[in-house]
C-alpha positions as CSV (number, residue, x, y, z in Angstrom):
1,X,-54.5,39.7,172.4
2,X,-57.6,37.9,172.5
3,X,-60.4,40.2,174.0
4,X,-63.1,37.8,174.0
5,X,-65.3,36.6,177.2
6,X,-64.5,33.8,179.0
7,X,-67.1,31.1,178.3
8,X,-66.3,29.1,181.6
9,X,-66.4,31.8,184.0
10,X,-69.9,33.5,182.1
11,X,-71.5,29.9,182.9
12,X,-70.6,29.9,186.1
13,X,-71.9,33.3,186.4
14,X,-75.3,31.9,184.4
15,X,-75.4,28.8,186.6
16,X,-74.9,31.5,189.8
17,X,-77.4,34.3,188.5
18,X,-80.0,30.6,187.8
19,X,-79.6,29.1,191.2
20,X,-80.1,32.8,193.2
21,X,-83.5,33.7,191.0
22,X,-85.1,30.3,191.4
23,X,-84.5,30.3,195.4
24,X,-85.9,33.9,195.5
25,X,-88.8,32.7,193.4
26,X,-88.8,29.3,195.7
27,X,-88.7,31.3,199.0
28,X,-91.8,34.3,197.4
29,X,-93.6,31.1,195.9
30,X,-93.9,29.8,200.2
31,X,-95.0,33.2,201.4
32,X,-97.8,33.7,199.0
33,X,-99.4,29.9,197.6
34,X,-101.7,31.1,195.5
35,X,-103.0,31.0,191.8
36,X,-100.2,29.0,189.4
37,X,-98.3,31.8,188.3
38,X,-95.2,31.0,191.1
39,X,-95.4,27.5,190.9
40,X,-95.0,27.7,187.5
41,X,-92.1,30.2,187.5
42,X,-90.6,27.6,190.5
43,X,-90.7,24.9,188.0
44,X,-89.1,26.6,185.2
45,X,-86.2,27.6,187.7
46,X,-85.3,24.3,188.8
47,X,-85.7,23.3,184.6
48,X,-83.1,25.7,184.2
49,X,-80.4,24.2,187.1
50,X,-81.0,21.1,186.2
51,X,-79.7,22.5,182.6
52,X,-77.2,24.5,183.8
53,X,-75.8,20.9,185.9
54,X,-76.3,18.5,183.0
55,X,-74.3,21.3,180.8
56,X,-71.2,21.9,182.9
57,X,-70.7,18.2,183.1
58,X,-70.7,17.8,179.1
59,X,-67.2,16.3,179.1
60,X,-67.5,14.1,181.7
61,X,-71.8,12.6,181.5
62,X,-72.6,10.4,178.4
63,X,-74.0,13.2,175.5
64,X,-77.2,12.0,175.6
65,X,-77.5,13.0,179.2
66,X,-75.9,16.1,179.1
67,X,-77.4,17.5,175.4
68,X,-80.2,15.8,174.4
69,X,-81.9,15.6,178.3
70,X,-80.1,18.7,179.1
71,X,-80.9,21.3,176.8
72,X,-84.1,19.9,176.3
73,X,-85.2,20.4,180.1
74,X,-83.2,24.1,179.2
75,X,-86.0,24.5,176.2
76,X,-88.5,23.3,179.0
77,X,-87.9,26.3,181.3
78,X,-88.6,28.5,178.2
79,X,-91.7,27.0,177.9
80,X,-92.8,27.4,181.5
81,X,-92.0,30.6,181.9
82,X,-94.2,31.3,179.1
83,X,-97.0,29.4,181.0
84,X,-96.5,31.6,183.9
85,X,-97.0,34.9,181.3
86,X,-100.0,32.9,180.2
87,X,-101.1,32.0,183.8
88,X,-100.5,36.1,184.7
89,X,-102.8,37.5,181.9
90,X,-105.6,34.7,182.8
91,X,-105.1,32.3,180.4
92,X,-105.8,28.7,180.2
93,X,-102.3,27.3,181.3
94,X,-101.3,24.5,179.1
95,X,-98.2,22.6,180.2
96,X,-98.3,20.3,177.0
97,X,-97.7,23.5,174.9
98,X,-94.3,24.4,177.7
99,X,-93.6,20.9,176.6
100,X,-93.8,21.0,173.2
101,X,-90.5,22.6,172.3
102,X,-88.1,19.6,174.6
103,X,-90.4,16.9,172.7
104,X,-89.2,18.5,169.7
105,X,-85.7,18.6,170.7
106,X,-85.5,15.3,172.0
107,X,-86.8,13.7,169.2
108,X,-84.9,15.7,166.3
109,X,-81.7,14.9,168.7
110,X,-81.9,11.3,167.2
111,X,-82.1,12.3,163.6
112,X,-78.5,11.6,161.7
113,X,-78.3,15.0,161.0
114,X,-78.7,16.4,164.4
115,X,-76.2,13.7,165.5
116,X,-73.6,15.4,162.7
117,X,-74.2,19.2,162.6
118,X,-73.7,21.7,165.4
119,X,-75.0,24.1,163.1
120,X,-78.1,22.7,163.1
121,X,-77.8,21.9,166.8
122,X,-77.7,25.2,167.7
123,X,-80.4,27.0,165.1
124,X,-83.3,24.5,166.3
125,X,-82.3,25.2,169.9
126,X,-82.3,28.8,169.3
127,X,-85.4,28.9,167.3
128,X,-87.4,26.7,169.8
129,X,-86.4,29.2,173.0
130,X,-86.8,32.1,171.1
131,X,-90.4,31.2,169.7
132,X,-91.7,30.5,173.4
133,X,-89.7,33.9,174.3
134,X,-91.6,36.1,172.0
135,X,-94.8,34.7,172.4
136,X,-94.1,35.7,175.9
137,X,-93.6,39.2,175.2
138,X,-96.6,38.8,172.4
139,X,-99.2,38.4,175.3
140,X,-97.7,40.6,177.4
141,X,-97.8,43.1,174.4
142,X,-101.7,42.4,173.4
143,X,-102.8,42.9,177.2
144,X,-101.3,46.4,177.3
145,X,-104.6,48.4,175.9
146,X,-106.9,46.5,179.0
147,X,-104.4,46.6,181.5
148,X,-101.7,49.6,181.0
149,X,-99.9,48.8,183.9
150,X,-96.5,50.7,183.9
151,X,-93.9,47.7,184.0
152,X,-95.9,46.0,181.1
153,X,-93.7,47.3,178.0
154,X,-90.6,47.0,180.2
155,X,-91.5,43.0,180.7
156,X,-92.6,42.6,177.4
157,X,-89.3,44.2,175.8
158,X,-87.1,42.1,178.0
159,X,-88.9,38.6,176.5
160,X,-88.4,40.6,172.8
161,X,-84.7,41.3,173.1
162,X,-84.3,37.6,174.9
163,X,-86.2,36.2,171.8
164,X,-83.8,38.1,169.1
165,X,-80.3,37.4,171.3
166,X,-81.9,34.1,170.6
167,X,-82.4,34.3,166.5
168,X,-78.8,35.7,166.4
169,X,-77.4,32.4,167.5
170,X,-78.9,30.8,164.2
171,X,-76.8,33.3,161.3
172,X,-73.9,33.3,163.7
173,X,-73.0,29.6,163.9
174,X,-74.1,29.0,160.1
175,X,-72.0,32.1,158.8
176,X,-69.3,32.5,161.4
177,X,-68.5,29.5,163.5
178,X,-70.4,26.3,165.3
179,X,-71.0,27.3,169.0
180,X,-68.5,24.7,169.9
181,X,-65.8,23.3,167.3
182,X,-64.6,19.8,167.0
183,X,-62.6,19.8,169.8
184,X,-65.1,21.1,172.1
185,X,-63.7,24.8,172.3
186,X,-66.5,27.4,171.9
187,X,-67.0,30.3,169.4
188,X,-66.3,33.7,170.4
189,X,-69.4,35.1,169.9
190,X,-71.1,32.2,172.1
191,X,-69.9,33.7,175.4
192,X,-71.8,37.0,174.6
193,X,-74.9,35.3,173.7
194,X,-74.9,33.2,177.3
195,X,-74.0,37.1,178.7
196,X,-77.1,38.5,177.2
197,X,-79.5,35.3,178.3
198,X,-78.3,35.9,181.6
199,X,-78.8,39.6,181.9
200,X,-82.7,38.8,180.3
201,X,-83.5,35.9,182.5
202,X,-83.4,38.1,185.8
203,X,-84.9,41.1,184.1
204,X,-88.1,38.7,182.6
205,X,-88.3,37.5,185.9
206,X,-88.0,41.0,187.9
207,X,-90.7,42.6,185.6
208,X,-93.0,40.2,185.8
209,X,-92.8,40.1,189.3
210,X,-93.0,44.3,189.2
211,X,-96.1,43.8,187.0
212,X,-97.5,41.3,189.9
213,X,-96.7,43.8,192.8
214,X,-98.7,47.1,190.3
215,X,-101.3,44.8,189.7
216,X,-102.1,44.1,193.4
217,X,-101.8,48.1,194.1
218,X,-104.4,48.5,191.2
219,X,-106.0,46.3,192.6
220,X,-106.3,47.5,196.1
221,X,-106.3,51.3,194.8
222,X,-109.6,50.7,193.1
223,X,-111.0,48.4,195.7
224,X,-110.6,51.8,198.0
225,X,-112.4,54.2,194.9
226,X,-114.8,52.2,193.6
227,X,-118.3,51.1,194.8
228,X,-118.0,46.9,195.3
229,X,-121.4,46.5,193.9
230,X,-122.0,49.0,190.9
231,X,-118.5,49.5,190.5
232,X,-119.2,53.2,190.0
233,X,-116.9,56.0,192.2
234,X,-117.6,55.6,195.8
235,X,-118.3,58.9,197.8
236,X,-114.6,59.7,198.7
237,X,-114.0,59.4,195.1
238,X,-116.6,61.6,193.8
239,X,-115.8,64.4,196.3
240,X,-112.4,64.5,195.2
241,X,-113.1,63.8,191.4
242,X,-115.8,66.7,191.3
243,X,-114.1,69.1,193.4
244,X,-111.4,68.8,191.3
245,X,-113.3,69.5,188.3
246,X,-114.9,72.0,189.9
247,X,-112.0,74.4,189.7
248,X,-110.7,73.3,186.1
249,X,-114.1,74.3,184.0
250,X,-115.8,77.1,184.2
251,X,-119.3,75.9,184.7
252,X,-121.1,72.8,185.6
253,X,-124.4,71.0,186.9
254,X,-125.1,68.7,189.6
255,X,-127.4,65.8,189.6
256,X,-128.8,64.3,192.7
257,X,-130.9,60.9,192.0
258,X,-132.4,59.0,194.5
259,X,-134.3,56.2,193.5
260,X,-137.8,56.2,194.7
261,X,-139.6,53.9,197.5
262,X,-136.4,52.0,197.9
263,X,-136.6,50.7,201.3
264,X,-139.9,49.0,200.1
265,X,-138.5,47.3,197.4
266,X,-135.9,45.4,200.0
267,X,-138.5,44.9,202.7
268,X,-141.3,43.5,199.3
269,X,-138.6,41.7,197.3
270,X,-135.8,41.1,199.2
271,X,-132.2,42.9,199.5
272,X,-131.1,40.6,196.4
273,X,-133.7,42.3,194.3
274,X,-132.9,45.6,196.0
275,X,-128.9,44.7,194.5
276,X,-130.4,44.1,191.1
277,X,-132.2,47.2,190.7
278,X,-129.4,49.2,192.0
279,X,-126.8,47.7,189.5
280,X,-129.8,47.8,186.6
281,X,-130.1,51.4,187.6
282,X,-126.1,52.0,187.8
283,X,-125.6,50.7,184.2
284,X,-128.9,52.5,182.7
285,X,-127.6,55.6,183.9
286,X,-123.8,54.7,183.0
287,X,-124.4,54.0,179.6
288,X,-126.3,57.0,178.5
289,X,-123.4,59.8,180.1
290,X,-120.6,60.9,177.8
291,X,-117.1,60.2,178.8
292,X,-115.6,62.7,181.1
293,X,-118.6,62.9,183.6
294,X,-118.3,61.5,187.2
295,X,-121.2,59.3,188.0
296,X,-121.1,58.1,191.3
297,X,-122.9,55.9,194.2
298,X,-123.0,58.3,196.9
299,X,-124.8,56.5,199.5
300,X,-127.9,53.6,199.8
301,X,-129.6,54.5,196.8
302,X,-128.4,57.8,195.7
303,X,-126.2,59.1,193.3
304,X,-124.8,62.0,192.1
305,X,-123.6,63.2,188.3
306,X,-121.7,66.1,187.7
307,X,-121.8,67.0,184.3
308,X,-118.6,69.6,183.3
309,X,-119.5,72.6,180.8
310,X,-123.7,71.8,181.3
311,X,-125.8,74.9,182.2
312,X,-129.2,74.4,184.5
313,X,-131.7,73.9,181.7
314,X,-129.3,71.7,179.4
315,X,-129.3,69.5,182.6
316,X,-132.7,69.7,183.5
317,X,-133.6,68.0,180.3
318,X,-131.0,65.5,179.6
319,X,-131.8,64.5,183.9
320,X,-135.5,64.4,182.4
321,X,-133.9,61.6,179.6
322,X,-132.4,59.9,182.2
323,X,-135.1,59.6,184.4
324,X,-137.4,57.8,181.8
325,X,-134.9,55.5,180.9
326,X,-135.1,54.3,184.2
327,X,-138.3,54.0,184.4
328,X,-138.5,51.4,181.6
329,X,-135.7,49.2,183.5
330,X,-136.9,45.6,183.3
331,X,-135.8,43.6,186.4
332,X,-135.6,39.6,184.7
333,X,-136.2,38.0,188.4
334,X,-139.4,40.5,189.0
335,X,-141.0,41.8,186.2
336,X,-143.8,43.6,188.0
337,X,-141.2,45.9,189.5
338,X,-141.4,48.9,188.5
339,X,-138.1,51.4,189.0
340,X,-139.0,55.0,189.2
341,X,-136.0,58.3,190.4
342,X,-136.5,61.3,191.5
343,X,-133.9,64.0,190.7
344,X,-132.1,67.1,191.6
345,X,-130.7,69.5,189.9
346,X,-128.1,72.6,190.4
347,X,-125.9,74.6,188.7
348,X,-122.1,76.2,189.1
349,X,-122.4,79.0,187.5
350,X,-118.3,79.7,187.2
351,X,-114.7,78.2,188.2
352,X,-113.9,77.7,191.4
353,X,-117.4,76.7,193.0
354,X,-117.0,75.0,196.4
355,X,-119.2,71.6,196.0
356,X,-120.6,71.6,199.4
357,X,-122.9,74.6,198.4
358,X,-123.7,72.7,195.2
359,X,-124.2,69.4,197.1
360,X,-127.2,71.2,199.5
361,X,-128.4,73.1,196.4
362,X,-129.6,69.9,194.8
363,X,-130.3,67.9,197.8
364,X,-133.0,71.2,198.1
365,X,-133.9,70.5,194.9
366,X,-134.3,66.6,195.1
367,X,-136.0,67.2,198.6
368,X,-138.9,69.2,196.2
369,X,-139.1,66.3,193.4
370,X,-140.1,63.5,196.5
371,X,-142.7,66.6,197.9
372,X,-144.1,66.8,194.6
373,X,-144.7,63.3,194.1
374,X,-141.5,61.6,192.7
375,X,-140.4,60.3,189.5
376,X,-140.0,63.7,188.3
377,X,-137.1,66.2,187.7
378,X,-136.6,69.8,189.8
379,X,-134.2,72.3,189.1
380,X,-132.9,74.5,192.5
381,X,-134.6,77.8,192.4
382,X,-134.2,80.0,195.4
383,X,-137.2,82.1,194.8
384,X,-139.0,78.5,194.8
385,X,-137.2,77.5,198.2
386,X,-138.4,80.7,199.5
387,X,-141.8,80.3,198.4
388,X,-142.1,76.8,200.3
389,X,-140.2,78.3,203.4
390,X,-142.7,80.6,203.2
391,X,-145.5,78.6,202.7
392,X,-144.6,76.2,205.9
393,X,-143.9,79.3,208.3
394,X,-147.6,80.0,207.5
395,X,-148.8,76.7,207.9
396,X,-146.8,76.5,211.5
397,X,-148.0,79.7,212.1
398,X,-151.9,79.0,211.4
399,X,-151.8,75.0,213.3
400,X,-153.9,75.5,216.9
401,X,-151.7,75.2,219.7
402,X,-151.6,71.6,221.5
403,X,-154.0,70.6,223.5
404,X,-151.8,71.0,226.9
405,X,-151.4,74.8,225.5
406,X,-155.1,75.4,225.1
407,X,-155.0,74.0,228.7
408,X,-153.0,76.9,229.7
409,X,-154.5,79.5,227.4
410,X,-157.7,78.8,229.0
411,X,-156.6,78.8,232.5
412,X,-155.4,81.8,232.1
């Protein structure tokens, strides 16, 4: 009993499973016009009907029609879809390069040797898809440290195991049998090898559509964390990140910074300087704090730092580091700027402290730094807070009434 797949019905399948992906693709490519990735993907679909057409009519269209134009426009779609990979990751598209492998093709078809061995027939076409196939899954591969988005080793896979169903074609028809005999009548193993290409061309094409959909939502998911200037945590961010922090260590320090006379640097220079200092003073500040920090833009021009495992006077001076680094920022446009911070400092003590009290602990002490001149570094003391409480009750307390008071005192 012969248990082998029937070739004629898996093409039809192929040709069905070809035709449905490419008007999906047609139909997405409408909805959304942009960049070249869909066009590209469009173009490699209808490459692949027009193969699949040219193909099924082998017995009937003159060979050069349905082989050598055929399966060269089938090598074509290989080659496009590896443009679209290209196109995905940012590459330079190069639609020579997607037509490199039917050019090859279509001029080896003429050779004598093409014209008188399936066998060799069937290896160069293999080889040829399967070298645009893996370097498909190669790029997808390489771009998996930068962007470690969670579809990319599933797409990248699905090009790899395409590429190798391709390679097996070349041992099988040298050391078992010719994908198609004498007569016409195909191999065995040739209907499994048209199984597995079909299977692979709608899983390439669903990942990397997946991997187009997760890169939108990273996209939009950062757009909503991150500030659109400095690209440091926004406030909503922060709040989260630290008070989540805030419970897993047992002790950390807080770092207000507020860069000084800000306003008059926008109203001197202009908002566009004001947007160079800020980003200036976002990467200063960025570069010099050890990974596992949160560093965020909190509001205008202030920021906050929370520093996990730090105590107060640890803080104090690496704040004190920090603050004349940025005073030796540089702006290129306006060199005669000069970029000064004041900061703030508090500490949690232990695990589980709320941030709000932490937040109006060093705004207390980043209030004191501007009183006491800016450009400089205070640590939140209450016995100091007291002090100055202290000292402005008696001032209040020692100020003559207004004059409308005297009025009255007098009067009376």
């Amino acid at each position: 009993m012969d248990t082998s797949l029937h070739l004629p019905t898996i093409m039809v399948v192929h040709a069905l499973i070809t035709t449905i992906s490419t008007l999906v693709t047609i139909y997405m490519w409408k909805r959304s016009r942009c960049g070249p990735v869909m066009p590209l993907l469009v173009a490699a679909g209808v490459a692949a009907c027009l193969t699949m057409g040219l193909h099924a009519g082998r017995h009937s269209l003159p060979l050069f029609l349905s082989s050598c134009i055929g399966l060269g426009l089938g090598v074509l779609a290989v080659g496009l879809y590896w443009q679209a990979v290209m196109a995905f990751e940012g590459e330079r598209v190069s639609l020579p390069k997607a037509a490199a492998g039917m050019v090859a093709w279509m001029m080896l078809w003429f050779t004598p040797l093409f014209q008188q061995s399936m066998e060799v027939k069937t290896s160069v076409l293999g080889i040829l898809v399967a070298t645009y196939c893996l370097l498909a899954a190669g790029k997808m591969f390489a771009r998996a440290k930068k962007e470690p988005l969670p579809s990319r080793h599933l797409a990248a896979i699905t090009n790899a195991v395409r590429g190798i169903v391709w390679l097996t074609s070349v041992p099988l028809c040298i050391f078992v049998a010719p994908a198609y005999a004498a007569d016409g009548s195909p191999a065995p193993w040739f209907a499994y090898v048209v199984l597995a290409n079909s299977m692979m061309i709608v899983l390439s094409l669903v990942a990397l559509l997946m991997l187009s959909k997760e890169r939108d939502e990273l996209r939009y998911r950062v757009a909503s964390e991150r500030d659109p200037l400095t690209n440091l945590a926004n406030r909503r961010t922060f709040v989260s990140g630290a008070s989540r922090i805030l419970l897993q260590e047992e002790g950390a320090s807080l770092l207000l910074l507020d860069i000084d006379h800000f306003k008059l640097v926008n109203d001197t220079h202009g908002h566009a300087a004001g947007d160079q200092v800020l980003v200036a003073f976002s990467r200063t500040i960025e570069q010099r704090l050890p990974k596992g920090w949160l560093f965020a833009r909190i509001g205008g021009e202030e920021f906050a730092c929370l520093m996990p495992r730090t105590n107060a006077q640890t803080a104090v001076a690496l704040a004190d580091n920090l603050r004349r680094a940025v005073a030796e920022i540089v702006i290129a446009s306006h060199p005669g700027l000069k970029v000064t911070v004041s900061i703030g400092v508090s500490e949690a003590s232990e695990r589980g402290t709320a941030l709000d009290p932490l937040l109006a602990s060093a705004d207390s002490a980043l209030y004191r730094a501007k009183a006491d001149g800016r450009n400089c570094v205070r640590l939140f003391e209450p016995a100091a807070l007291l002090a100055d409480t202290a000292g402005k009750l008696a001032l209040i307390a020692n100020e003559p009434p207004p004059k409308a008071n005297r009025r009255r005192l007098r009067s009376a």
